[in-house]
N, C-alpha and C positions, 0 to 999 in steps of 0.2 A: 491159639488165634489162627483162625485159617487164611490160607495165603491171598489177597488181593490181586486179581486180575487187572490187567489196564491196557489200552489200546486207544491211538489217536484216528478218529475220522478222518477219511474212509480206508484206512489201512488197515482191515480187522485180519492179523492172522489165522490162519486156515485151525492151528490146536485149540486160538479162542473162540474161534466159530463156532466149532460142535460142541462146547462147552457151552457155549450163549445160548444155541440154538435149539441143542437138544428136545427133543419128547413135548416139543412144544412148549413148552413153559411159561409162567406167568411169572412175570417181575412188577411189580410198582416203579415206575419210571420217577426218580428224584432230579431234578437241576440244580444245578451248585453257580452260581451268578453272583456278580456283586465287584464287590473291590476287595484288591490285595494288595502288599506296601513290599514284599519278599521278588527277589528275581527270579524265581521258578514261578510267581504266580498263580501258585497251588493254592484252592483255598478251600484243601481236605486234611489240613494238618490238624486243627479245632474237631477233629471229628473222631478221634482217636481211633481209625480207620486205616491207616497206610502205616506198614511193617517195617519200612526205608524211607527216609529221609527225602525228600522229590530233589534237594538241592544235590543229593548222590548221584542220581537217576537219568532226571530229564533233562536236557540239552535244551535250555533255553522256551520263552512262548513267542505265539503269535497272535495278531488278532482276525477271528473267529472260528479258531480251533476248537473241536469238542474232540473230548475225551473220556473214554469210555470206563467204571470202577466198577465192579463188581464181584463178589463171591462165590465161592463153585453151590454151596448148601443156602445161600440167603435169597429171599424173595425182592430185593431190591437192587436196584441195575443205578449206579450215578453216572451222571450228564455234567462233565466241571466244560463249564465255557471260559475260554478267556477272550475278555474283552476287550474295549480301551478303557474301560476305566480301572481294569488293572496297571498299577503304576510304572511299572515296568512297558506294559505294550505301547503304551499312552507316550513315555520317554525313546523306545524306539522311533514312532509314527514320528514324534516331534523334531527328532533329531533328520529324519529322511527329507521330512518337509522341509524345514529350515533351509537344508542345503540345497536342495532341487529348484525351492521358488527363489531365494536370495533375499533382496531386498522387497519385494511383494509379496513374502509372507505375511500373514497377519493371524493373530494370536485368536481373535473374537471366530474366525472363521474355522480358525482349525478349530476350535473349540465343541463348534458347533456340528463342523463333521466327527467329530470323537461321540459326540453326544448319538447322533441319528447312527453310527453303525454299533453302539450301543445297545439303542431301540430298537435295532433287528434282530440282533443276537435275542433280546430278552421277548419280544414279542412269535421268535420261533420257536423258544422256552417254553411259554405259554401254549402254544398249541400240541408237543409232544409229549409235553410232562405232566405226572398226576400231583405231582408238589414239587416247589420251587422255594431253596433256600437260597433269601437274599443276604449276603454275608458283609459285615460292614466290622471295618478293622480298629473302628474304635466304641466310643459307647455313646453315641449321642445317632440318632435317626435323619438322615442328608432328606430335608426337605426338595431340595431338588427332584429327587424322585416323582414326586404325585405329579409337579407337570409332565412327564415324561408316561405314568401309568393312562394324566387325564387325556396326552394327545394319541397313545396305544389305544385306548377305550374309543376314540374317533374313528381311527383308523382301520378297529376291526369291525365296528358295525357300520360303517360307510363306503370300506370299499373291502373289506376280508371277506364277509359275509353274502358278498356279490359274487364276487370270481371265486372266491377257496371250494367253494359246494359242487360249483361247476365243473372245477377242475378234476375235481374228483372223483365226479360222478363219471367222468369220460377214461376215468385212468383206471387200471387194471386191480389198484391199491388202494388201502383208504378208506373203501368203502363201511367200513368199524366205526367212523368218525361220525357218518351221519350231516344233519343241517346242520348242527353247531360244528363241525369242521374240524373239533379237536376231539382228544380222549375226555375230558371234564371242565368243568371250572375249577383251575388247578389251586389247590392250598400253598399261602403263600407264609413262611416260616422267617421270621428274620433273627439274624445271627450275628451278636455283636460281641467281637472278640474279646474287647474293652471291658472292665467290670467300672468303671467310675472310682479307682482309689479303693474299692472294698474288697478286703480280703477274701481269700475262697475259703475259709475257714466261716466265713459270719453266712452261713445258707440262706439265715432267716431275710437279711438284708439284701440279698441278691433276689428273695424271690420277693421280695416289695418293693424293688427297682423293677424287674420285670412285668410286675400287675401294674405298677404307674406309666411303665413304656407304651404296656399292652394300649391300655384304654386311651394311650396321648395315640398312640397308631389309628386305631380304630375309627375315630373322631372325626381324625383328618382325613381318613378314608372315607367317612360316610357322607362329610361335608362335600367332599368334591364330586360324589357322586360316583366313583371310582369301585364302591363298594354299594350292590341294593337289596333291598329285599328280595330278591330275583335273583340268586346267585349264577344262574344261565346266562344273563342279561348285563352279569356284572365281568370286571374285564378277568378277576381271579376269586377267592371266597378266600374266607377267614372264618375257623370256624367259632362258635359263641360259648361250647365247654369245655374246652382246650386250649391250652397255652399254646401261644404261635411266637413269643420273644421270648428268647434265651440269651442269656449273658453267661459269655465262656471264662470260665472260672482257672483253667488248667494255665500256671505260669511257665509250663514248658514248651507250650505247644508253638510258640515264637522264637524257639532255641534251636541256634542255627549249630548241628552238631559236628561242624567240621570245623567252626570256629573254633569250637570249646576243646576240642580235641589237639587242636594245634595249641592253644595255651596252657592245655596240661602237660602236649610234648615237651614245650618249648622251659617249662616249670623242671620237668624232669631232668632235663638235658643241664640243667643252669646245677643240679646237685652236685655232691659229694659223690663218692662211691661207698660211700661209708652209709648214708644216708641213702644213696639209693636201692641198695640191699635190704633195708631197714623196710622201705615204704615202696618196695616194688608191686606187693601184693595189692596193697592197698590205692597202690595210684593205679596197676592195670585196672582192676574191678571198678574204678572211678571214671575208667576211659569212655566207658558209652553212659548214656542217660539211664539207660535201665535191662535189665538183663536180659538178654538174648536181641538186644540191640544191634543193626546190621547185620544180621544171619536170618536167613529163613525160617519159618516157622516150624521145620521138622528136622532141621537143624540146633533148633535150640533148646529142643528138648521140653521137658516138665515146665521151664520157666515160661512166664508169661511178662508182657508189659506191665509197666503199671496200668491199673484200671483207676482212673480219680469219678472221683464219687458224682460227679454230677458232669454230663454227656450229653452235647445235643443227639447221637448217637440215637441217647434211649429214649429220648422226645418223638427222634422219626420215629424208631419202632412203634411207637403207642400210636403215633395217628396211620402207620402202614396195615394194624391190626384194625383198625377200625376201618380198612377199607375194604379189608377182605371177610369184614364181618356185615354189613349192609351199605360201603362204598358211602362216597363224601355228599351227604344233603345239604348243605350251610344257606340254605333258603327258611325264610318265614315260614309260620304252621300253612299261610294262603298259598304257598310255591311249594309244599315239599312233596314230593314224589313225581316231581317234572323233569327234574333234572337228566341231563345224558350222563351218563358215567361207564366208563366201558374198559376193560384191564383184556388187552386179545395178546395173543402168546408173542413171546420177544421177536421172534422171526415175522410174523404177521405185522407187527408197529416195525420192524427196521425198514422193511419192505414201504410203509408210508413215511417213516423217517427220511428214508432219502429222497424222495419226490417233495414231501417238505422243506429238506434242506436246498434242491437247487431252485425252490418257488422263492424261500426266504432268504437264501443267503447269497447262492450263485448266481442265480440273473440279476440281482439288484446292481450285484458287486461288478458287471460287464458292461462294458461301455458300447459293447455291439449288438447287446442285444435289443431285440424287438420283438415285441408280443402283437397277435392278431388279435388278442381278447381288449374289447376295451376298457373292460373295468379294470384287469390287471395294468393295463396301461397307464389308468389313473392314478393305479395307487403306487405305481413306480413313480410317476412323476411329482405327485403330491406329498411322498413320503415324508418328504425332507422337510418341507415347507408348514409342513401340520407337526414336526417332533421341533424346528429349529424357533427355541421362545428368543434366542438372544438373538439373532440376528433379524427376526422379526420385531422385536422390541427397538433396537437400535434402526430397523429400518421405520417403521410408526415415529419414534422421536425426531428421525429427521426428517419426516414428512410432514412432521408439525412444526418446526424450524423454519423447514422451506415455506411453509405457507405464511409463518408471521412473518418473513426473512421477505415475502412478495408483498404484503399487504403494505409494511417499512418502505419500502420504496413504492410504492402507491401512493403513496400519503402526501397530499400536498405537494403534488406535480405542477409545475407549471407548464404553463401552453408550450414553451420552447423553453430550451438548456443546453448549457454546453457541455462538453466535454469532461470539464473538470469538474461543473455539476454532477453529471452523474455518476463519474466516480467516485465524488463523495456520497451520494446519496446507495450506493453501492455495498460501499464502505461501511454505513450505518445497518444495512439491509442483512450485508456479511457477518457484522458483529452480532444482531439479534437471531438469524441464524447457527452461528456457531456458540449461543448458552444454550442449545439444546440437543446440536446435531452432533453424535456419539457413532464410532464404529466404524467398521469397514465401509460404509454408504454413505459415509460423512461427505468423500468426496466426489462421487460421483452426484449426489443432490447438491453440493456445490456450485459443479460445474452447471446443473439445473439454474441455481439461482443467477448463474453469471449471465447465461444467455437469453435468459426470461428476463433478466432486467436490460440486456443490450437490445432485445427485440423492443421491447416498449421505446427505449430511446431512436433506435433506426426509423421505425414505424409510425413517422409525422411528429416527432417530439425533437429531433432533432433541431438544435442552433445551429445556424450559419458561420460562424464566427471567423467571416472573414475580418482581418486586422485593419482596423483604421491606421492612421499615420502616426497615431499617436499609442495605439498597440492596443488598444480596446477590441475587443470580439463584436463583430456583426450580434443583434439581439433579434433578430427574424429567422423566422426559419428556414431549412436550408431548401433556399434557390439559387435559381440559374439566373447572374446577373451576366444583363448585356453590358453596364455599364457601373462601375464602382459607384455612382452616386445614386443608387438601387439598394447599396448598405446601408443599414444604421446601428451604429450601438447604442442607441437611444439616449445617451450622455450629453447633456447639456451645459455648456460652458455658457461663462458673463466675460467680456471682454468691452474695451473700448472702441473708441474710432480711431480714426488715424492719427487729427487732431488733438485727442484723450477727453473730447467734451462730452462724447456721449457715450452710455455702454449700451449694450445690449445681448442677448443669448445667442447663442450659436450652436449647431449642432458639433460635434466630433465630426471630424472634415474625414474623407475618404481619398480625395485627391488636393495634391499640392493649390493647384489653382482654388480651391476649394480652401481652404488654410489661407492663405496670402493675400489673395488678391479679390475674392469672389463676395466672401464676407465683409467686410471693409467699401465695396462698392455698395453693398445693399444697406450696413447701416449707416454709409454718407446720406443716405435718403432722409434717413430720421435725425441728421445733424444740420442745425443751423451757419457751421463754418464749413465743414470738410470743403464743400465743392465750392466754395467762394476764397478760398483760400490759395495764396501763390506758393506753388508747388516744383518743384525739380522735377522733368522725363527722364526717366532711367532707361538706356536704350531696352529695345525691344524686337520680336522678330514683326517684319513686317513683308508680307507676300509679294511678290510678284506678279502673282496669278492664283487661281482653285488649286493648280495643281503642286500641293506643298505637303509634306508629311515629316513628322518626326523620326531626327539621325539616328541612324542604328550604329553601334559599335560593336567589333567581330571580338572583344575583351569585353566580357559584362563586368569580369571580377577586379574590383577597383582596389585589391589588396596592394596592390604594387603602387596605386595610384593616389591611396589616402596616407601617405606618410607627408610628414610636415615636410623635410626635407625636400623630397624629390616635387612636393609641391611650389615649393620655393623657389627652385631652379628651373622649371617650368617656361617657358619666355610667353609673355600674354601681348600680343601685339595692341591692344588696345588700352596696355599702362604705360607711362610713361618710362624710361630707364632710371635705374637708381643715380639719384644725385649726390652730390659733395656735398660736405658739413654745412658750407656758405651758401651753396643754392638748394640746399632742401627746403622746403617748406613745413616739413614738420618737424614737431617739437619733439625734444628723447630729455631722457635724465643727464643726459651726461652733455649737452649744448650747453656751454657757459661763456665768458664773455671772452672774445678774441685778442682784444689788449692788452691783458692783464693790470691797464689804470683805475685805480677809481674815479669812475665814472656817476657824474649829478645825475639825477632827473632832473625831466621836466614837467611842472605838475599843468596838468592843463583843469583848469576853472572849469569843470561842467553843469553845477548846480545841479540837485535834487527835482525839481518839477517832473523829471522824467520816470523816477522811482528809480533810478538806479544809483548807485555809489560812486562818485565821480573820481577818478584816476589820481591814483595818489604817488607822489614823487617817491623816488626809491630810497631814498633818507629818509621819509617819514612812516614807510612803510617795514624801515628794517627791524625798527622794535617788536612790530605785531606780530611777522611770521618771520622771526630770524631762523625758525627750527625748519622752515617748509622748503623746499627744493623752487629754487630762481631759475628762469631760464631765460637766455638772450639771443636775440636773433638780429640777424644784419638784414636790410632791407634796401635794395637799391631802388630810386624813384628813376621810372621808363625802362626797367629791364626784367626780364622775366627767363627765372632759373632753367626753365622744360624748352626756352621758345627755340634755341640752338637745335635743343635735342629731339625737338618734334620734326624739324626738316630734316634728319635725319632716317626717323622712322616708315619705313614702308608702308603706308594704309592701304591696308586689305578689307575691302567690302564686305561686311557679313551676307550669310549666304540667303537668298529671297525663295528658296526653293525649300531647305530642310530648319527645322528649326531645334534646340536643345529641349530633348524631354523632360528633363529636371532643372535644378536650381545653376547659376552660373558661380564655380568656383576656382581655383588657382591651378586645375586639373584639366577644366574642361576643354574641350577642343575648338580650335581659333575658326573664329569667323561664323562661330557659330551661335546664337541668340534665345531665351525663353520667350514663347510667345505673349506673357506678362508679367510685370515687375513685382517681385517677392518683396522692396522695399518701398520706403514711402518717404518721402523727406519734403515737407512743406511750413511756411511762413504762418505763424500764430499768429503777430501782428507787431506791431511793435515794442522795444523792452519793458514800454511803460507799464506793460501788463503786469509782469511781475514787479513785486516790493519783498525785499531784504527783509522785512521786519513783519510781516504777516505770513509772506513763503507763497503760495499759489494757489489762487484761490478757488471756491469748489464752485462754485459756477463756470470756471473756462477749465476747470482739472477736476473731476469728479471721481469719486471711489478710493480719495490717497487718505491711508491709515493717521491717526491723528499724531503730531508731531513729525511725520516722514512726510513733508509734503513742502521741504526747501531745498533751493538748490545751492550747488557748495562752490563760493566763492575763488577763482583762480585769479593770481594774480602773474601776468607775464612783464617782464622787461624785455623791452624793445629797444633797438639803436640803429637808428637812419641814418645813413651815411650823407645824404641830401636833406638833412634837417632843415636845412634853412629855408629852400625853395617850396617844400610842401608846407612846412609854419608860415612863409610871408602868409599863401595862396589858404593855410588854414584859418589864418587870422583875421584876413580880408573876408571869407566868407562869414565867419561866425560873427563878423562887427564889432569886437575885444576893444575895448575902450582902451586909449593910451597906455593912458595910469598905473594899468592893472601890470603893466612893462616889467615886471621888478627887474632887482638888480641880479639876480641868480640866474637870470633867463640866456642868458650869454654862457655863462659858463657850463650848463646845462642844454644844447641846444639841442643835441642829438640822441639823449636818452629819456624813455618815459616807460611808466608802467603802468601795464591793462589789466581792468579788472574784467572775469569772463565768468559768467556762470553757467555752471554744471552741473546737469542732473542723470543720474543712469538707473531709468526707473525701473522695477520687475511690478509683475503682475501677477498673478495666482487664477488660479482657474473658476476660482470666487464671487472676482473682479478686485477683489484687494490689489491695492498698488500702493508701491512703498520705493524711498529713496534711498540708496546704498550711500554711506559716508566710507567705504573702502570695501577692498576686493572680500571680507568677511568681518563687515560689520553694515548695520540698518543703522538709518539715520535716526538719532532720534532728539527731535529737536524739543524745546521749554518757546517759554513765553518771550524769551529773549530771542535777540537775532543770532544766528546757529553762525559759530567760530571756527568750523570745521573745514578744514581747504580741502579743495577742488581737486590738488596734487595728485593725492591718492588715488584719488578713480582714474587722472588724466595720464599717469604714468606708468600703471598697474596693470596688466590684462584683468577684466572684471571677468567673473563666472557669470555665463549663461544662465545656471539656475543654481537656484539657492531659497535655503527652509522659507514657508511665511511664515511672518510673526502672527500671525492671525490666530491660532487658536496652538494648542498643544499639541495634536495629533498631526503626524508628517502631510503637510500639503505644501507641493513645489511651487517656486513661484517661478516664471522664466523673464528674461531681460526682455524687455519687448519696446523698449523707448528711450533716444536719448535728449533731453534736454539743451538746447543751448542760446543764449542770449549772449549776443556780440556787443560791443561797447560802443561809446560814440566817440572812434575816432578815426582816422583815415587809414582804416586797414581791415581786412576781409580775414574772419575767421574760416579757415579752408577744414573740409572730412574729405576721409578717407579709409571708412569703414570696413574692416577685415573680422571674421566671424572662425575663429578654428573649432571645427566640432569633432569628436572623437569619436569612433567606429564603436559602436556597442560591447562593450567586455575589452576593448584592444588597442592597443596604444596607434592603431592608424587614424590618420587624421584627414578631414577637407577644411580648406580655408574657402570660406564663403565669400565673394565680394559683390559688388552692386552692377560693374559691368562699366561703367563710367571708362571713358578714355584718359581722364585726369581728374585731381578728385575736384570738390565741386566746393564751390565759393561761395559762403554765405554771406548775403546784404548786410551793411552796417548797421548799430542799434536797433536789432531785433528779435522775436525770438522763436527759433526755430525746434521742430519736433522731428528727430528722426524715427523713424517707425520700423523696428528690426521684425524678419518673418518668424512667421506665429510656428513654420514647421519645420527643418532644413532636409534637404535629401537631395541625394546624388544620382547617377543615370540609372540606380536599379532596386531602389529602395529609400523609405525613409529613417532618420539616424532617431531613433527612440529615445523620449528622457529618461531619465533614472526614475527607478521605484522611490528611491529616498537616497537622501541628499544631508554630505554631512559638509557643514558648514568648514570646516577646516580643510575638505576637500575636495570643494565645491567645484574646483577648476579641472578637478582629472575627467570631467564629461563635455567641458565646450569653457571656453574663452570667446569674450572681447578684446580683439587685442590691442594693446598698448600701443600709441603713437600715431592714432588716427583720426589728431586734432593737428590745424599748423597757421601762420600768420602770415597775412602776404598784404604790401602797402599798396591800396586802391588809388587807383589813375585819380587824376584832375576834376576828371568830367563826372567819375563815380562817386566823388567824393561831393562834389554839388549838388548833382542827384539827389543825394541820398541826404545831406542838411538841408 
């Protein structure tokens, strides 16, 4: 065997030069290309060709090395390139990148440059070599290849075939090459190391794998156009009487012999000495694979390798013989004798070899270079872009992503949206984007769809969604409002009037005045009582002059300010001071009777004609509600519990210059006034309206759910200290016939008990209105007269809001009216209405109150409607209601509170009046 020359580009030693070079000589130039699985990357071991072992030898590869194999006596010169699709270069490049990029690597991209510096290696292959062996390390054909042949095929006749001629026509070299720019249409041999499980012993079978490879190759070749009747024209030739697949049969040629060699040492070492004397002979001569193994070829004398009987070896020889016999035709009978084909002396192609090598390999691979020629220019820049199918495939798929991902949010726009709108619709646009968009361009077409869909919304689609009071978005679109009542959320509420006779729609308010007080004046219009109706002034600001504006405060933040406590302590010069047990006027749970006697009633005769339930004495009353909580109150006739304490109190003039921007609460600052009343408190007419036994009816109370539309019975015990002089002066007026004198009436003179109804209505934003029988329970009244006491609402803080009954799905309904019919007897059912509401998400609190200097005393036997604001808010915001409201905790968002009902015994002259 003669000795194997080798040498790496461009370092050709000076002894192998004149040996190359020599006498001019003609070599067949072979390529060796493809894939190898070995970390030497050699892939001439199949070729039974190299004398030493490459894993001996060679220090490692790179990718786009060429190496130089050749014979001192043989006509053929090999070209091994290593690539990256050598597995070893591929796992170097990958392991560099990884580290370099960190987390912005990406797998698809490296992939893709592995692939195009591939395609260069193998398309400068193509134009130096007269046959190219593509070497595949197992036995099946990587389909992959043809797109990689089909996008070389583009590239050399779209932009090689422009610049390559030119180039060369201007250079000193080359000129052998001609128009077609290379030595031939090179033959292209495939070599699959693989035999498919068949042994090398079965020929017949390996050579009927081969003819069914052949013709599966060919096929695929002809189909893509890769391969034509033009073999000039075509990107390589394949010739039609010769075999071009070979399947490598040789089981050694994958034996790594330094492996084998260390586990025969390792075998020896583990013996006997007994045994190793025995089989010394036989283990040295078993040490190499075959004789004259790791020695030189004229060192090893007469022995030779093994020769296995089938060689791609003798394959190239046969088609290298037929070159140098009339050179490669592989054109149809209409092409043959067109072809270039040219074999010029090794020195003569080295000399174009390296000017092809820095066209194909080194400018590409330089990031500084620049070319004057344009067509080379194109085909530098285009190179990539015409070999790379995946990242062109993942960029196409999410270019079609993107476009359903826009049309998704196209789709049934409305004229305006908000925010959350289009993040949903966003949302959906993203999700049918991302079932298509794949790859490293995933997110940059992303970030396409995000801002393609935020331009359309910036771009006149935009909502306004300024917040009403009640937290609703603005439904127009976005302007510049001079004044909040320039918003709308287009949401339409049903509510009542003040009186509750009439309902009517309302928009979602944007300002308090708006809420309160604005709506209520305009449907008084459409009611037959509201403005004929006698009604309570709630103080109010009233000017001085034009020149008046609303207080500003240097603290907007009312944190410190909405806690119950510090609101409590607060001193409000226009309340009265807290009074003693005996001169309060209002009622608590825990007022019972100061005696400790048992004490009669006194039943007073009032007869029914009026529709109400005449006072019943406290002994006949103790069977029906022995369970319900009594309350008694002392009452002195001509003296009045506040009248000491108001000469006391400094009146301070509210101020006629500023007025309070928001509601009046336990917080606000003194002397200071809203410019209109957030409540409403006026005279239905007299008690006779209502009857205990029908409940209220829908002609003067319209919209009350059926059965919630009574009101709950209180019964108070009273005890006059002066019974006797307001009985003569009661008796006398009402005209009480003798008779009626009994004998109990004496014994009885100073206790009697009042019957008071109470109703604490809510309302829904429906118009449904409904009567609470307790702080979490709805009334719900039968055909009978409803048994349920008054107690419970009257000593409970009731919640502001609370579920309607109205249908299943959560709709709040808010306290918006209290009920009261006073009795017929000489005494004035007094309010004194306090509202605590809760800071949104926070245990801070505002007490709301009406503004009143002392609470307010309602006329005898009548029945009165208080009307609670429709909005509450303090100097810098409104207090929003809850999304949903759970009946058990209805109260952690606002209270009614307890203890702002109380009795106080009416003068002489009002009690005349008033029978």
């Amino acid at each position: 065997m003669n000795p194997i020359n080798s040498f790496a580009y461009p370092d050709v030693p000076k002894d192998l030069s004149k040996l190359l070079f020599q006498n001019d000589r003609q070599r067949i130039v072979i390529g060796v290309i493809g894939k190898s699985t070995s970390p030497d990357c050699n892939k001439l071991l199949g070729f039974n060709l190299l004398n030493i072992h490459p894993s001996l030898t060679d220090a490692g590869c790179c990718d786009g090395r060429v190496k130089f194999y050749f014979e001192n006596d043989s006509n053929m010169l090999f070209l091994h390139f290593e690539t990256t699709y050598d597995q070893q270069v591929m796992l170097n490049l990958f392991q560099e990148k990884a580290s370099n990029s960190g987390d912005e690597f990406n797998f698809i991209s490296f992939s893709s440059e592995m692939r195009t510096r591939f395609a260069r290696s193998l398309i400068f292959a193509i134009q130096v070599c007269h046959m190219i062996v593509l070497v595949e390390p197992n036995s099946s054909f990587d389909a992959s290849y043809l797109s990689i042949f089909k996008s070389l095929k583009i590239i050399r006749e779209k932009y090689i075939l422009k610049f390559l001629p030119k180039m060369l026509k201007n250079s000193s070299v080359g000129n052998y090459m001609g128009k077609e720019a290379r030595l031939c249409s090179p033959r292209f041999i495939f070599f699959f190391e693989g035999t498919n499980n068949i042994k090398p012993e079965h020929v017949g079978k390996l050579d009927g794998l081969e003819c069914s490879v052949q013709d599966d190759i060919y096929k695929m070749l002809r189909n893509e156009f890769i391969i034509t009747n033009n073999s000039a024209m075509s990107l390589f030739s394949l010739p039609k009487s010769k075999k071009f697949v070979f399947f490598g049969s040789d089981k050694y040629a994958k034996v790594d012999p330094l492996e084998d060699c260390i586990d025969m040492l390792t075998q020896y070492l583990d013996k006997t000495p007994v045994q190793c004397e025995a089989d010394e002979q036989d283990l040295l001569s078993r040490l190499r694979p075959y004789d004259g193994y790791g020695m030189s070829a004229w060192s090893a004398g007469p022995s030779k390798p093994r020769q296995p009987e089938r060689c791609i070896l003798t394959l190239l020889k046969e088609h290298v013989a037929d070159i140098f016999e009339h050179g490669f035709d592989d054109s149809v009978s209409k092409y043959r004798g067109r072809n270039h084909f040219v074999v010029p002396s090794v020195k003569t192609w080295f000399e174009g070899f390296k000017l092809l090598h820095k066209i194909f390999i080194d400018y590409p691979s330089s990031d500084n270079y620049e070319s004057c020629d344009s067509d080379y220019r194109a085909y530098l820049e285009n190179f990539h872009s015409t070999i790379d199918i995946d990242e062109c495939f993942f960029r196409e798929v999410c270019e079609h992503g993107l476009e359903l991902g826009m049309a998704n949010y196209k789709d049934m726009l409305p004229h305006h949206y908000s925010a959350a709108y289009h993040e949903n619709k966003y949302a959906q646009a993203l999700e049918v984007f991302l079932e298509y968009a794949r790859g490293p361009d995933a997110e940059r077409h992303e970030q396409k769809l995000k801002e393609y869909c935020d331009s359309i919304w910036l771009n006149g689609k935009q909502q306004c969604e300024f917040p009403s009071l009640r937290g609703n978005p603005c439904a127009l679109g976005k302007h510049k409002a001079n004044d909040p009542m320039d918003h709308s959320s287009g949401m339409v509420f049903v509510s009542a009037c003040n009186c509750g006779r009439a309902q009517g729609h309302r928009e979602d308010p944007y300002t308090i005045r708006q809420a309160n007080y604005d709506f209520y004046q305009i449907i008084a219009k459409s009611c037959s009582n509201c403005n004929l109706l006698e009604r309570v002034k709630f103080p109010t600001f009233e000017p001085s002059g034009n020149n008046f504006r609303a207080a500003e405060f240097v603290n907007k933040n009312l944190t410190n300010l909405m806690s119950f406590e510090n609101a409590c302590k607060t001193p409000d010069i226009n309340t009265n001071p807290p009074l003693t047990n005996e001169q309060s006027p209002h009622l608590s749970g825990s007022q019972k009777s100061q005696d400790g006697t048992s004490n009669l009633s006194f039943s007073m005769d009032e007869g029914d004609e009026e529709g109400e339930d005449p006072p019943k004495s406290q002994n006949d009353a103790k069977g029906e509600a022995a369970h319900e909580p009594r309350s008694e109150i002392v009452i002195k006739v001509g003296e009045r519990a506040d009248d000491s304490e108001k000469q006391k109190n400094i009146i301070r003039q509210p101020s006629t210059t500023e007025y309070l921007p928001g509601m009046l609460h336990a917080a606000s600052p003194t002397g200071l006034l809203p410019q209109f009343p957030s409540w409403s408190l006026l005279c239905l007419g007299p008690s006779s309206i209502y009857t205990h036994n029908s409940g209220i009816p829908e002609h003067i109370q319209s919209g009350f759910l059926s059965g919630a539309n009574f009101l709950l019975p209180w019964d108070v015990s009273v005890r006059l200290e002066h019974a006797q002089s307001w009985a003569a002066s009661y008796e006398k007026i009402r005209n009480r016939k003798k008779n009626s004198q009994s004998k109990n009436q004496s014994e009885a003179s100073n206790n009697f008990t009042l019957k008071i109804f109470i109703g604490i209505e809510y309302e829904c934003l429906r118009g449904h209105r409904f009567i609470m029988s307790g702080p979490d329970s709805v009334l719900r009244g039968g055909s009978g007269i409803v048994r349920d006491s008054g107690s419970k609402v009257v000593f409970n803080d009731m919640p502001i809001y609370f579920p309607c009954p109205c249908r299943s799905a959560a709709n709040i309904a808010q306290l918006m009216r209290v009920h009261i019919v006073t009795p017929k007897a000489p005494v004035n059912v007094i309010l004194e209405p306090k509202v605590k509401m809760y800071q949104n998400g926070t245990s801070n609190s505002l007490i709301f109150t009406t503004g009143l200097s002392e609470p307010v005393k309602l006329s005898q036997s009548a029945y009165w409607i208080l009307r609670l604001p429709f909005v509450y808010e303090g100097e810098t915001r409104s207090l929003l209601p809850p999304a949903e409201v759970d009946p058990t905790s209805a109260g952690s968002h606002g209270v009614l509170l307890a203890g702002m009902y109380g009795i106080r015994e009416s003068e002489l002259s009002e009690e005349a009046a008033a029978l």
